[in-house]
C-alpha positions as CSV (number, residue, x, y, z in Angstrom):
1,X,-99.2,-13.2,-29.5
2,X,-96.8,-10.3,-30.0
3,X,-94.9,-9.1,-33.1
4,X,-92.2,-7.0,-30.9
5,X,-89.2,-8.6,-33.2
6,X,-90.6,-6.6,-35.8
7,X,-90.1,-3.3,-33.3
8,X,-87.3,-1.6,-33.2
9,X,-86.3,-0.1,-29.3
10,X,-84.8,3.3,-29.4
11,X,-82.9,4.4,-26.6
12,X,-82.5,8.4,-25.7
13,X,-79.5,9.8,-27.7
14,X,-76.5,9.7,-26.0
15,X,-73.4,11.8,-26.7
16,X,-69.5,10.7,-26.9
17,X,-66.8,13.7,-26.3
18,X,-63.7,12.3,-27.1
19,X,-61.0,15.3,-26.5
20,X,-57.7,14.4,-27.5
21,X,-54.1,16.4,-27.5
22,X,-54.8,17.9,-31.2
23,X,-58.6,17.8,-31.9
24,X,-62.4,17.5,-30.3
25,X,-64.4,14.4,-32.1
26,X,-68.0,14.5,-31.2
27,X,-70.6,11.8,-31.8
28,X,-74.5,11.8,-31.2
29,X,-75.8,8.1,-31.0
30,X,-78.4,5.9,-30.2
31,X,-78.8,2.3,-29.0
32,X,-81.3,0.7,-31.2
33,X,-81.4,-2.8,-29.8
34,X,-78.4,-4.4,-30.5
35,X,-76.9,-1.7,-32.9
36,X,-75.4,1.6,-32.0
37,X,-76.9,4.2,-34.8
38,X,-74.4,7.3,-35.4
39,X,-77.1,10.0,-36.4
40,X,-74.0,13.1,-36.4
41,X,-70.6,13.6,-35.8
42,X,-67.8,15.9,-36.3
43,X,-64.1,16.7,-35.5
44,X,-62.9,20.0,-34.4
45,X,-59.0,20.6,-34.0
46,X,-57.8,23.3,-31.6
47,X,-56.5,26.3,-32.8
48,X,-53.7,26.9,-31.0
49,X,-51.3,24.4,-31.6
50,X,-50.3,22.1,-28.4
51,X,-53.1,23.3,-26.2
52,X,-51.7,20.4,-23.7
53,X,-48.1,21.1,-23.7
54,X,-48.3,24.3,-21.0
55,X,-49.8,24.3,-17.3
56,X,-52.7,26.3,-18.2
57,X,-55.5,24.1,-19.6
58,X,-56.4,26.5,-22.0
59,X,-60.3,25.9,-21.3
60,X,-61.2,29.0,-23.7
61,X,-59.8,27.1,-26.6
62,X,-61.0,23.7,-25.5
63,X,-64.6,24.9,-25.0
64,X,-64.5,26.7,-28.5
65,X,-63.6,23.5,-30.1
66,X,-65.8,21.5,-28.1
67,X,-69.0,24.0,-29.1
68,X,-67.7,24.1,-32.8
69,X,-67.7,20.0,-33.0
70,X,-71.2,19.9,-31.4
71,X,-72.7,22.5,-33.9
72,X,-70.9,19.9,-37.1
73,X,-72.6,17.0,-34.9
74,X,-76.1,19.2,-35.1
75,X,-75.6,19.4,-38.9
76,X,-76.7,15.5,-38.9
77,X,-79.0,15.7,-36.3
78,X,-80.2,18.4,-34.1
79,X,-79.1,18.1,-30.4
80,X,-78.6,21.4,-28.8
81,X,-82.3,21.5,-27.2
82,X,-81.7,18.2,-26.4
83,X,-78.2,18.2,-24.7
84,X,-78.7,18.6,-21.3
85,X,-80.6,15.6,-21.4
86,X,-78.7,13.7,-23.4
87,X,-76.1,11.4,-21.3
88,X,-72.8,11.9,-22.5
89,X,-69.9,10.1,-22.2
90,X,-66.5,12.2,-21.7
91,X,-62.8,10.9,-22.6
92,X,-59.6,13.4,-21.9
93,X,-56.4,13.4,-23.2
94,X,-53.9,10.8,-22.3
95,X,-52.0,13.4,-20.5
96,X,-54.9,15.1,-18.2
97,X,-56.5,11.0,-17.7
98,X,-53.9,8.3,-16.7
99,X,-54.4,4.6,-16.3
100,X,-52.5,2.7,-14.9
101,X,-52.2,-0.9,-14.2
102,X,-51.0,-2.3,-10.6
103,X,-50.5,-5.4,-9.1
104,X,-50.6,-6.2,-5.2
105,X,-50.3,-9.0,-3.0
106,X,-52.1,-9.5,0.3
107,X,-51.7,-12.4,2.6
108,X,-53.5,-13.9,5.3
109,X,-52.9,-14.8,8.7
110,X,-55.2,-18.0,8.5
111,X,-54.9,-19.6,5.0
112,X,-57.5,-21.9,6.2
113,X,-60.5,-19.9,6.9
114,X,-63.0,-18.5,4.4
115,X,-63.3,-14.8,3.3
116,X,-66.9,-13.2,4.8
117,X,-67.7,-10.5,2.7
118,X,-67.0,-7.9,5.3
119,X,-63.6,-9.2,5.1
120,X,-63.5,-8.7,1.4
121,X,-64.4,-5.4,1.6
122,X,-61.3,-4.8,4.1
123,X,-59.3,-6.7,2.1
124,X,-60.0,-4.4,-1.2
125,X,-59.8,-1.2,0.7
126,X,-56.2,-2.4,1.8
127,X,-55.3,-3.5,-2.3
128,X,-56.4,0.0,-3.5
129,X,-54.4,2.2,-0.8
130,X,-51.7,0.5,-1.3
131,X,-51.7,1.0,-5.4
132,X,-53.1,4.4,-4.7
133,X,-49.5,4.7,-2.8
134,X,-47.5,3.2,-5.3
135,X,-48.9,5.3,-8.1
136,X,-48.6,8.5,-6.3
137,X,-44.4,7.7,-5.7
138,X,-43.8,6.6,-9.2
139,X,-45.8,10.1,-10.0
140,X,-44.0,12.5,-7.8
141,X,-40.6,11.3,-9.2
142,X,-42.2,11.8,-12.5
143,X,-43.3,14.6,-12.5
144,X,-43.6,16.2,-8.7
145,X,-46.9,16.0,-8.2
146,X,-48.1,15.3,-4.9
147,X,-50.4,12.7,-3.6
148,X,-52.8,14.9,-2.8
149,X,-53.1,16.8,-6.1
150,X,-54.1,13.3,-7.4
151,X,-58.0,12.6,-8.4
152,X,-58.6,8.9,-8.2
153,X,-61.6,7.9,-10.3
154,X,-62.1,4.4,-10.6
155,X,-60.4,0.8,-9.2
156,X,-61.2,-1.9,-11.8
157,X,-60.2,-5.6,-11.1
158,X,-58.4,-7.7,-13.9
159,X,-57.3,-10.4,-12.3
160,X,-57.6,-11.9,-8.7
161,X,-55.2,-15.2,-7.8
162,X,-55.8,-17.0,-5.0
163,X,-52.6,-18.9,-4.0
164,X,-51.7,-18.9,-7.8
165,X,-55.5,-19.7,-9.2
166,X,-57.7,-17.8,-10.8
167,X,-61.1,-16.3,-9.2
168,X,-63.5,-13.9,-9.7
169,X,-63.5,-13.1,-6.2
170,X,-62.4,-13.7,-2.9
171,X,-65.3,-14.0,-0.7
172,X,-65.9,-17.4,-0.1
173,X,-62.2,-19.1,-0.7
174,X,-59.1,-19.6,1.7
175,X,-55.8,-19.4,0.9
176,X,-52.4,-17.8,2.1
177,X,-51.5,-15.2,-1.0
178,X,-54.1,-13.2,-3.2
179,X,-52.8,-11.6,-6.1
180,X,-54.9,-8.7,-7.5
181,X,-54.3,-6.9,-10.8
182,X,-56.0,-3.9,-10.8
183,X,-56.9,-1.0,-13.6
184,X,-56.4,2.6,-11.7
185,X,-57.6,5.8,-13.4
186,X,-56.8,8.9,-12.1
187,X,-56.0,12.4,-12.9
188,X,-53.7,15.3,-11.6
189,X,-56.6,17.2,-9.3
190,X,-56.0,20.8,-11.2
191,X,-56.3,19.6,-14.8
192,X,-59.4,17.3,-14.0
193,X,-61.3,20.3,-12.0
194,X,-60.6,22.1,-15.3
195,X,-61.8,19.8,-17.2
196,X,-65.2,19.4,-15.1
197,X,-65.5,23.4,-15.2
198,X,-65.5,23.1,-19.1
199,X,-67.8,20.6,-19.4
200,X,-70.4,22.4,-16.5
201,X,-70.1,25.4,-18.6
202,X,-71.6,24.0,-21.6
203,X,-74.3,22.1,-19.5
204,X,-73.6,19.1,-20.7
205,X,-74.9,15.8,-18.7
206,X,-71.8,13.9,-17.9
207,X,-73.0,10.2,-17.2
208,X,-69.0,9.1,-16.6
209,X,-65.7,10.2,-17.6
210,X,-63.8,7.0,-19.2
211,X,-60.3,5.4,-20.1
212,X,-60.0,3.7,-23.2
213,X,-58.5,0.7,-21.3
214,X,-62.1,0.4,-19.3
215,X,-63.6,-0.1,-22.8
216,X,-61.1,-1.6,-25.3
217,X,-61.0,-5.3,-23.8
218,X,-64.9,-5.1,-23.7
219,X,-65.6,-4.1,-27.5
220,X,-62.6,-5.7,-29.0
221,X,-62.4,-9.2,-26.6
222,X,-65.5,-10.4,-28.6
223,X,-64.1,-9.9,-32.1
224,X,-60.6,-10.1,-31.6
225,X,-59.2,-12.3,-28.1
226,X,-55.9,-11.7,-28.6
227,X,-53.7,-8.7,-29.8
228,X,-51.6,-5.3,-29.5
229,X,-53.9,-2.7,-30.5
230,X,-52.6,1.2,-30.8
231,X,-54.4,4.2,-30.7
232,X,-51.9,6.6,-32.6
233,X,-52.8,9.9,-31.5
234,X,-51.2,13.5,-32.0
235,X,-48.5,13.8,-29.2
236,X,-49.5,10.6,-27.2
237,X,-50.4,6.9,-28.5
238,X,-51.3,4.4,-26.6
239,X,-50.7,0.9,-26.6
240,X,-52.6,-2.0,-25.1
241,X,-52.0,-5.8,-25.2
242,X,-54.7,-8.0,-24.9
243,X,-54.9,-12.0,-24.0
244,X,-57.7,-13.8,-23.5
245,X,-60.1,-10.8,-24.0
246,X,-57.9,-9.5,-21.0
247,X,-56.2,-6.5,-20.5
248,X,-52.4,-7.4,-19.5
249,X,-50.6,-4.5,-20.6
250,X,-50.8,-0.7,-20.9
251,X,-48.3,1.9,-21.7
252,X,-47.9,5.5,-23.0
253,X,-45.8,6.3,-25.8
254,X,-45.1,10.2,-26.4
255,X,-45.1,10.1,-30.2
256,X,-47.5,10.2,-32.2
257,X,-48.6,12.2,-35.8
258,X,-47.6,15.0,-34.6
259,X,-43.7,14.6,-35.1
260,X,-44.4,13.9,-38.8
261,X,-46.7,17.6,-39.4
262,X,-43.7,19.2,-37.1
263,X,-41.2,18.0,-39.1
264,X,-43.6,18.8,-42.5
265,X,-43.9,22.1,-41.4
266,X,-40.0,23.2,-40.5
267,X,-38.8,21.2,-43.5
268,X,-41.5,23.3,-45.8
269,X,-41.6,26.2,-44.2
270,X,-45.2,26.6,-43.6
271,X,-47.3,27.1,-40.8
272,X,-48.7,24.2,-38.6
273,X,-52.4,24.3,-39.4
274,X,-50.8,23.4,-43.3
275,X,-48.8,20.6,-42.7
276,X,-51.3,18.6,-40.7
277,X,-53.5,18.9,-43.8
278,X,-50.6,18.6,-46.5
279,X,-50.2,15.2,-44.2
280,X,-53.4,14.0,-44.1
281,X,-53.6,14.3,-47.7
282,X,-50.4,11.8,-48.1
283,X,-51.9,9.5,-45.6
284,X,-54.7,9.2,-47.8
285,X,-52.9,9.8,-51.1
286,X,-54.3,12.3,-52.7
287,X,-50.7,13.3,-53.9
288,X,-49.0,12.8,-57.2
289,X,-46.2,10.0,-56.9
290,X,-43.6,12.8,-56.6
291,X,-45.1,14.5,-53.6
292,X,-45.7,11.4,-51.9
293,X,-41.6,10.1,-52.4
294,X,-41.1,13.3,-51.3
295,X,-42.6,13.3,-48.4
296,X,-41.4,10.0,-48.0
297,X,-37.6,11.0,-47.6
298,X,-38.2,14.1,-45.4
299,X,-39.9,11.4,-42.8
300,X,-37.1,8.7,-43.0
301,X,-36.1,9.5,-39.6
302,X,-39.1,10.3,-38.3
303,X,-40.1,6.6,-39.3
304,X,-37.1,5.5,-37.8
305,X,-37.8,7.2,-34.6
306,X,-41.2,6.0,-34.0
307,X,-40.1,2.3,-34.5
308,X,-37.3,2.6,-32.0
309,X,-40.1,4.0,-29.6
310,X,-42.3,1.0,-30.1
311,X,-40.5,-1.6,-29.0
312,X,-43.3,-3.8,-30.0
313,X,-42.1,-7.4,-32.0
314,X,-44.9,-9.8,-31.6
315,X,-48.1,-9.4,-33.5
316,X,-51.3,-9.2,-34.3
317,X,-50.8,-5.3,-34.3
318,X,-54.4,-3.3,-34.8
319,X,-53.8,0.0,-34.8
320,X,-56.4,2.9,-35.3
321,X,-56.4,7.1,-34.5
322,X,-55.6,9.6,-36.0
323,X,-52.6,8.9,-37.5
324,X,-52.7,5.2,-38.1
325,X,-52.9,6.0,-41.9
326,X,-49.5,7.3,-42.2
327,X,-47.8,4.9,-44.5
328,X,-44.8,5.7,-41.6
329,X,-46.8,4.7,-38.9
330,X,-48.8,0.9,-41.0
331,X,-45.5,-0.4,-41.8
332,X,-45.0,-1.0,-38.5
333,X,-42.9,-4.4,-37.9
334,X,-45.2,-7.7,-37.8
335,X,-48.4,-8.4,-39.0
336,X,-50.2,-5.2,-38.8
337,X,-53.6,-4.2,-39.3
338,X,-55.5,-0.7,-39.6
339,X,-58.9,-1.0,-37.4
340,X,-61.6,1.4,-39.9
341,X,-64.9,2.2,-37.9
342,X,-66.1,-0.7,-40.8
343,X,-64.6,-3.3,-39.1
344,X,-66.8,-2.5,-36.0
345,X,-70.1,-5.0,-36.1
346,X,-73.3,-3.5,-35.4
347,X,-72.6,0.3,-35.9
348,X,-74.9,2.2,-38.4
349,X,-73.9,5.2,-39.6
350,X,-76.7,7.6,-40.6
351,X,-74.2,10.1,-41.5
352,X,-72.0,8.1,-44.1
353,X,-69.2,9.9,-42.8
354,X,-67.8,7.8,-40.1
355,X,-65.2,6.1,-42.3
356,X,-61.8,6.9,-41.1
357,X,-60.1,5.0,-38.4
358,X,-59.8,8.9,-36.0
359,X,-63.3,7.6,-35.5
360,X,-62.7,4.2,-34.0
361,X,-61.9,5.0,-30.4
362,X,-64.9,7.2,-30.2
363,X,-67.1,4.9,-31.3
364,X,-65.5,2.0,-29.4
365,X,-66.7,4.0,-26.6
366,X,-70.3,4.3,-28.3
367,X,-70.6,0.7,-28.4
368,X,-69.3,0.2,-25.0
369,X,-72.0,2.5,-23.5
370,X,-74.4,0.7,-25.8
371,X,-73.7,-2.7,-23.8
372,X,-74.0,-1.3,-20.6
373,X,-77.9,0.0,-21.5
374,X,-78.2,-3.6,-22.8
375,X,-77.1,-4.8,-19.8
376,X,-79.2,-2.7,-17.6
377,X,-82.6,-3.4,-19.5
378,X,-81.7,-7.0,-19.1
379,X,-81.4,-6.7,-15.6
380,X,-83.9,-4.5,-15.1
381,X,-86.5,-6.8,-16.6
């Protein structure tokens, strides 16, 4: 007779790199059966304002603030002899990784015969080049990039409809019309080679570079079925509606917290690096009443601004990142909600300092990579 529920099973530490337009947020975890322990973390924001908004990637400043958040992460618990073993798991800004979602339709000649599984596998290669095509001419008239400066890293089903029902796959069933929705991620070719040069540089063991769409509908579709949830960020947020623990919609919005600290800093006249921390302090108020209705009237129209940009009027809204706490930004229209790392079950933070919702989409990805260890032990077994 065994006692083993009394044991606990530590996994090997596993890093989360989540670098954003603004700032660097760092986490060291580890999956301790079904909880994901935070044993350090730490944010880092880049010195030089904007980093993203040039062509050059600026990989000095990058890997300065990626070094400095992994030595605040050590603080908690020590990891640099221990981070080229340590998977990590990388996310880049919104701008440098792109999702997007795609649908396409492909029919067959013979509705009545059944698909072999070679004939799946034809079937998907023919789905993804033609949403690899579609992407890449929505892109160049974007922005002029061409398809072959495009990186393509991952094709992720949603939702496959065969002669309008719903399957998990094709092999097996006939029909005339099947309907795929599918999840791209990709990234223009120069700034994800950049990217990869930063991260070789500081030897760190890159087990997969992610999308928060990959891991949103996964964490949250347990707790919460049903929802818009918004990751407001410093230049870019992004917003994702959820139904039926799937992913249906997905859009970038290029506003964020940083229009507010602009506007902070011109209106005050002090330097950038201030007014983001002036901000902050309002979001969390820390001000007298008189600073705060202060504050309030130089971002009237700043408030207005980023509600015309939403265009959001259904609810539940959940919204999380970096700037969710701006009062500006939680009065949103509809039943909104801020998402705190708190309201994440079965995180345990061994640093008590994993309390403010810049923290959640980090750790959604914690928990995330904590399933899919579950998942291969289980398997494995």
């Amino acid at each position: 007779m065994g006692f083993s529920f009394f044991y606990k099973k530590k996994e090997r530490p596993f890093l989360v790199l989540d670098v954003g337009t603004e700032a660097v947020k760092v986490l060291a975890c580890r999956k301790e059966n079904s909880k994901t322990v935070i044993l350090g973390a730490a944010t880092q924001y880049f010195e030089r304002y904007g980093v993203f908004n040039g062509q050059d990637f600026a990989a000095e400043i990058i890997k300065k603030a990626i070094l400095k958040a992994i030595a605040g992460a050590e603080q908690d618990f020590i990891i640099y002899s221990e981070r080229a073993k340590m998977p990590a798991l990388v996310t880049l800004p919104p701008d440098v990784l792109r999702a997007e979602i795609i649908e396409q339709t492909f029919r067959q000649k013979d509705s009545k015969k059944k698909i072999a599984r070679k004939e799946e596998k034809i079937i998907l290669e023919q789905v993804f080049k033609g949403a690899q095509e579609e992407i890449s001419q929505t892109f160049f008239k974007k922005f002029g990039i061409l398809p072959k400066d495009i990186n393509w890293i991952s094709f992720n089903i949603l939702n496959i409809k065969v002669d309008g029902y719903s399957v998990r796959w094709v092999q097996g069933y006939n029909g005339r019309e099947l309907k795929f929705k599918i999840l791209v991620i990709f990234s223009p070719k120069y700034y994800f080679e950049s990217a990869q040069k930063i991260l070789e540089s500081l030897k760190l063991r890159v087990s997969k570079i992610i999308h928060l769409t990959e891991v949103l509908p996964v964490v949250f579709g347990e707790k919460i079925s049903d929802g818009i949830f918004i990751d407001v960020g410093g230049r870019i947020s992004q917003i994702f509606l959820i139904k039926n623990e799937e992913l249906m919609q997905f859009r970038e919005l290029e506003k964020g917290g940083e229009i507010f600290t602009q506007k902070l800093s011109e209106t005050l006249g002090i330097d950038i690096e201030s007014a983001r921390i002036f901000k902050e302090k309002y979001a969390s108020k820390q001000l007298s009443p008189e600073s705060e209705q202060r504050i309030r009237e130089i971002f009237l129209k700043e408030k207005r601004t980023w509600y015309e940009s939403l265009d959001i009027f259904s609810s539940p809204i959940f919204l999380f990142g970096g700037a969710s706490l701006l009062p500006e930004i939680r009065e949103t229209p509809g039943e909104s909600k801020v998402f705190y790392p708190k309201d994440l079950s079965n995180i345990e933070d061994a640093t008590n300092k994993i309390n403010v919702p810049q923290y959640t989409p980090s750790l959604l990805i914690a928990q995330f990579y904590g399933k899919e260890i579950l998942r291969h032990n289980s398997s494995s077994r």
